[in-house]
N, C-alpha and C positions, 0 to 999 in steps of 0.2 A: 535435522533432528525432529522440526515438528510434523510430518513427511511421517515420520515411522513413528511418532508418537500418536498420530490419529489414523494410520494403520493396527497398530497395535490395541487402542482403542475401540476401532471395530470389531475387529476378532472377539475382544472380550466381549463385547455387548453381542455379540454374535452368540458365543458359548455360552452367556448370561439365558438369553432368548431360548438357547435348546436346554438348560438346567428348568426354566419356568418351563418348559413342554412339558421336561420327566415329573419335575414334583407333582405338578397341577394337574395334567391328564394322562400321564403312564407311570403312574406312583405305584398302581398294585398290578401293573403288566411289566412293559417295558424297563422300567425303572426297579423291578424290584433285582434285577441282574445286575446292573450297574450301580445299585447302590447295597447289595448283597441283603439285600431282607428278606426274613422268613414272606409266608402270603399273609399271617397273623399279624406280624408287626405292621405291614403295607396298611393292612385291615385299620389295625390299631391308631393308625398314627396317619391317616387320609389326609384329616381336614386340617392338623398344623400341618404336613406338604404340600397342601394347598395353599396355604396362606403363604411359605415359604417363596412355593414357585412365584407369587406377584409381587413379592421383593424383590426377587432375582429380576424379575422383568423390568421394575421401575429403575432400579439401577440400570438396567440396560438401556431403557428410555434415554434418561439421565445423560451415561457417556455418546450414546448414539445423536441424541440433539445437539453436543456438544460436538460433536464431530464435524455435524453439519453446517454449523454456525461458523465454527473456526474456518472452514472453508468457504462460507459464503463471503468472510471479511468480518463476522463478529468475535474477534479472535479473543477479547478480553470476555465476555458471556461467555464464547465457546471453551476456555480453555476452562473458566472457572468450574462449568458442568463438568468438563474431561476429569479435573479434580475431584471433585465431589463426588462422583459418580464411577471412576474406575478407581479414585484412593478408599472409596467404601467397600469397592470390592475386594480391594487388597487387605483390606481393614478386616474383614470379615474372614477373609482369608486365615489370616494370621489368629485369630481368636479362636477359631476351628483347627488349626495346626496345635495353639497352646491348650485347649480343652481339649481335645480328644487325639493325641501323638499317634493313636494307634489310624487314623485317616491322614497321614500327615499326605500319602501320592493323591486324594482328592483337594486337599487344602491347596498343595500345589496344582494341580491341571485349574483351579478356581481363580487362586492367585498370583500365578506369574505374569503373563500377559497383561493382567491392568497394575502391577507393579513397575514393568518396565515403560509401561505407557506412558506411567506418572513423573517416573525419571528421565525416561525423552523429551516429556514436556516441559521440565521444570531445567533442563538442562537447551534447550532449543530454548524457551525463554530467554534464558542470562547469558546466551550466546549474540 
């Protein structure tokens, strides 16, 4: 279980890592298709997705060290990071499904992956 738990874990911090590309440098190209904004609100609203994308990325840091570590043998650091780090993202997840119902399929493509991460890991633990 911890096997697909830090599989799972990279993924996310994988999809973390392309969410910080779109906000931070294809927020008024790329990103405005996938995130459906006029060119005016991409305008509008740059520099907090900017700010956005380097959360996105630190959380990805975050599960991605923890991934590494678990594997090297620092399994109690590593898994802590996995925790923090992919259950932020679930966290975040879920606060954007309850604010805004109407993104609920972005909250999901955000959240599922470092949800089940957290629950392989917390279930491969007490195994």
């Amino acid at each position: 279980m911890i096997i697909a738990a830090l599989v799972l874990t990279a993924l996310a911090a994988l999809l973390h890592v392309f969410i910080f590309w779109l906000e931070s440098f294809a927020w008024t190209t790329r990103a405005r298709a996938v995130f459906g904004t006029t060119e005016a609100d991409a305008l509008a609203t740059r520099e907090m997705a900017f700010n956005q994308g380097f959360y996105n990325l630190f959380l990805a840091i975050v599960a991605g060290l923890g991934v590494i570590l678990t594997v090297v043998g620092a399994t109690v650091v590593g898994a802590t990071l996995i925790f923090a780090g992919a259950g932020s993202m679930a966290a975040a997840a879920l606060v954007l499904l309850v604010s805004s119902p109407d993104k609920a399929g972005a909250a999901l493509k955000q959240g599922v992956l470092p949800l089940l991460a957290v629950i392989a890991l917390a279930i491969g633990i007490l195994i």
